[in-house]
LUMDREN-324148 format. One record per residue (C-alpha): residue number from 1; chain; y, z, x. Coordinates in Angstrom, 3 decimals. Example, Ala and Ser with C-alpha at 12.3 -4.5 7.8 and 13.67 -1.06 7.14 Angstrom:
# residues 2
{1 'A' {-4.500 7.800 12.300}}
{2 'A' {-1.060 7.140 13.670}}
# end
This chain:
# residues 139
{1 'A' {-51.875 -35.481 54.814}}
{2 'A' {-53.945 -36.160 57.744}}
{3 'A' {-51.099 -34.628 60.209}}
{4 'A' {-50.771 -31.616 58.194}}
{5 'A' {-54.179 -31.025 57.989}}
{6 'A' {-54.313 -31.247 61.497}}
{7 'A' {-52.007 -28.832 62.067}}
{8 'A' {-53.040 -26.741 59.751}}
{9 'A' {-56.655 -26.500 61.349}}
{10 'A' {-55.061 -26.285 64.929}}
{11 'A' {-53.481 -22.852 63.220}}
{12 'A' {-56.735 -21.720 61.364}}
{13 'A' {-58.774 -22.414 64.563}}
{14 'A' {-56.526 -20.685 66.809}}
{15 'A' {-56.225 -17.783 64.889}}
{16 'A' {-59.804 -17.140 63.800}}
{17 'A' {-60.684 -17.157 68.021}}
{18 'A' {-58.086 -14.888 68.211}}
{19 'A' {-59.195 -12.412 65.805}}
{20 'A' {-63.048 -13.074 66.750}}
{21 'A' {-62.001 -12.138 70.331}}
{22 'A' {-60.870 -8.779 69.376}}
{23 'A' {-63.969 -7.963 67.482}}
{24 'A' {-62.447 -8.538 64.248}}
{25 'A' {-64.127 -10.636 61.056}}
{26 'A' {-62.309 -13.506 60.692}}
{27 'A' {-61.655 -12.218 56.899}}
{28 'A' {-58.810 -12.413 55.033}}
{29 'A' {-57.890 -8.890 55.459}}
{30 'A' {-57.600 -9.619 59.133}}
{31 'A' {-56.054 -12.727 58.605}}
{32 'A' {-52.322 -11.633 59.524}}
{33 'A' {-53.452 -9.223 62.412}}
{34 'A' {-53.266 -12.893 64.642}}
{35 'A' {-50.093 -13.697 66.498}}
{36 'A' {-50.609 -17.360 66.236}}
{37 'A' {-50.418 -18.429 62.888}}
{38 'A' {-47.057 -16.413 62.388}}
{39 'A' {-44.086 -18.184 61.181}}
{40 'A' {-40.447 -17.098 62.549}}
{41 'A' {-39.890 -13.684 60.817}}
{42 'A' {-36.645 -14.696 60.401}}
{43 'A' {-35.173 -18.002 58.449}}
{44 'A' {-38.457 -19.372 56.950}}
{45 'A' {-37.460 -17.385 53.309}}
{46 'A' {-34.965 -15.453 52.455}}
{47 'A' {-37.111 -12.563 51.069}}
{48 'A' {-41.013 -12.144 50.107}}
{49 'A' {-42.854 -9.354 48.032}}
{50 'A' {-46.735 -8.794 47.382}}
{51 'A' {-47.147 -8.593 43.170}}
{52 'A' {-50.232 -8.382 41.133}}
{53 'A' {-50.739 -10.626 38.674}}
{54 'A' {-53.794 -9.985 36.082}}
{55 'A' {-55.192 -8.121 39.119}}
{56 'A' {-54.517 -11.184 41.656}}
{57 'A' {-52.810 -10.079 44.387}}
{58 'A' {-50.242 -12.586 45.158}}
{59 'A' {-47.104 -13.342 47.775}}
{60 'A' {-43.803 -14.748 46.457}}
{61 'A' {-41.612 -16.212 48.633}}
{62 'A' {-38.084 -16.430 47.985}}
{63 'A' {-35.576 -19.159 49.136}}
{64 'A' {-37.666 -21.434 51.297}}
{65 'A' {-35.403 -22.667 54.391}}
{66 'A' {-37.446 -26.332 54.353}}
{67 'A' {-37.328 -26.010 50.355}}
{68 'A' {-33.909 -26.397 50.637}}
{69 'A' {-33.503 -29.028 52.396}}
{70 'A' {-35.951 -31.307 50.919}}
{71 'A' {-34.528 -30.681 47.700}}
{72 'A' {-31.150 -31.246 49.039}}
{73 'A' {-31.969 -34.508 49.792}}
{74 'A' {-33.908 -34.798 46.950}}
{75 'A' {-37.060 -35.440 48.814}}
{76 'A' {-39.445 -32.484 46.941}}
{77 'A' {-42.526 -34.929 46.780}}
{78 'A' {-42.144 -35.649 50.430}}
{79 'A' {-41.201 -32.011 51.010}}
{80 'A' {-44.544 -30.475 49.492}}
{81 'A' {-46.904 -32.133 51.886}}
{82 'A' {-45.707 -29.537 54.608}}
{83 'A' {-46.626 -26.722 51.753}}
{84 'A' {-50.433 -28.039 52.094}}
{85 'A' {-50.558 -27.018 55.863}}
{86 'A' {-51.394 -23.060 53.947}}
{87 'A' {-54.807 -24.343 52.215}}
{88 'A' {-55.475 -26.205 55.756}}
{89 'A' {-54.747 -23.051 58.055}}
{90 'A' {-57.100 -20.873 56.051}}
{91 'A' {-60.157 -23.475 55.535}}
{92 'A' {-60.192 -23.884 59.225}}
{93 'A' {-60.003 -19.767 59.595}}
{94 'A' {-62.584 -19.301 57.479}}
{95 'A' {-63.536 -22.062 55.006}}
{96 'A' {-64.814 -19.400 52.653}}
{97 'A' {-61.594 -18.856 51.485}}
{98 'A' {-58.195 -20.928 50.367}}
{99 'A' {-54.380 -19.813 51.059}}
{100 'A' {-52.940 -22.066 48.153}}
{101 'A' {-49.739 -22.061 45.743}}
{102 'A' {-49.245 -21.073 42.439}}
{103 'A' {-45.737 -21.761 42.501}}
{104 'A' {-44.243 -24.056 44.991}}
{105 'A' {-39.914 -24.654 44.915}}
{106 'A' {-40.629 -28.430 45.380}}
{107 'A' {-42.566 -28.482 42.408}}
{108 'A' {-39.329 -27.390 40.295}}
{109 'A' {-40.258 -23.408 40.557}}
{110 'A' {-37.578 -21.032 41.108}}
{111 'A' {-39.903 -19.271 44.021}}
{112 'A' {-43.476 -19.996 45.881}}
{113 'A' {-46.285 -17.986 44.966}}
{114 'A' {-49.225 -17.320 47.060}}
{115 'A' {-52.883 -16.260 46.576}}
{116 'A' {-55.946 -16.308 48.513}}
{117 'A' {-58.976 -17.139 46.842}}
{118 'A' {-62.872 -18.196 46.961}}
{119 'A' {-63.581 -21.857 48.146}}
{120 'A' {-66.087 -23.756 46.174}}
{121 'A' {-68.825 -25.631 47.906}}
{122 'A' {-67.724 -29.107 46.953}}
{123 'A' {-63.950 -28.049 48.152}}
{124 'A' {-65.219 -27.228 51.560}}
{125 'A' {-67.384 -30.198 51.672}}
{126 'A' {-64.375 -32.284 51.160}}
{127 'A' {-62.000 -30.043 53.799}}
{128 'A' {-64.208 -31.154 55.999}}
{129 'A' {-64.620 -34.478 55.481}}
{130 'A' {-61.883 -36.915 57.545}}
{131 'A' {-62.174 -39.699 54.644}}
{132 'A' {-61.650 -37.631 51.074}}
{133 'A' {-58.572 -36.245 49.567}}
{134 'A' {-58.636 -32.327 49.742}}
{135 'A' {-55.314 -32.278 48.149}}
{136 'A' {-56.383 -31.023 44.898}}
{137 'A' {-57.368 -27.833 46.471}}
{138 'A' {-53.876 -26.850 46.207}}
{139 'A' {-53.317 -27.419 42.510}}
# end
């Protein structure tokens, strides 16, 4: 957990100086408009879509690549730490807000699904912190 928060703050950082630097907010409208925290547009997913749900706005993900493979080996626990690096990359962009999972393909669902949200005080408090678990901030 502590190497994927690491990244994931290494991500966040980067791409709220980037965004900064052109003027921007670091909000999470502007949020994609960064180069850095891009993934390969190719062979991460097989397919994703934007849906509402009650209102939410949400991502779903088809086919994870790395899904795949952990499950393969049938390694999902070990496989969702890397999904965890999302939360981390937006706390560390701006720790008003969380990326985090409503659906997750190592946690048996048949696709991952995304939303950004509020953080709470006590969450970001706990981001922060190097000795307590911020895992639950994904749940």
């Amino acid at each position: 957990m502590k190497a994927i928060k690491d990244y994931g703050v290494r991500i966040g950082e980067r791409t709220r100086k980037e965004i900064t630097s052109r003027g921007l907010e670091a909000s999470p409208e502007n949020f994609g408009k960064g180069e850095y925290f891009r993934v390969p547009k190719f062979g991460m997913h097989e397919r994703s879509e934007v849906v509402k749900v009650e209102g939410e706005p949400r991502i779903r993900a088809y086919g994870c690549v790395l899904a795949k493979v952990w499950m393969e080996y049938g390694e999902e626990k070990l496989g969702r730490l890397y999904c965890y690096v999302d939360p981390a990359k937006y706390m560390a962009y701006n720790p008003k807000y969380k990326l985090i999972h409503i659906k997750a393909l190592p946690d048996g669902d048949n696709y991952c699904e995304l939303t950004v949200r509020p953080t709470m005080e006590s969450e970001r408090k706990d981001f922060s912190s190097k000795e307590k678990d911020w895992s639950y901030i994904d749940k």
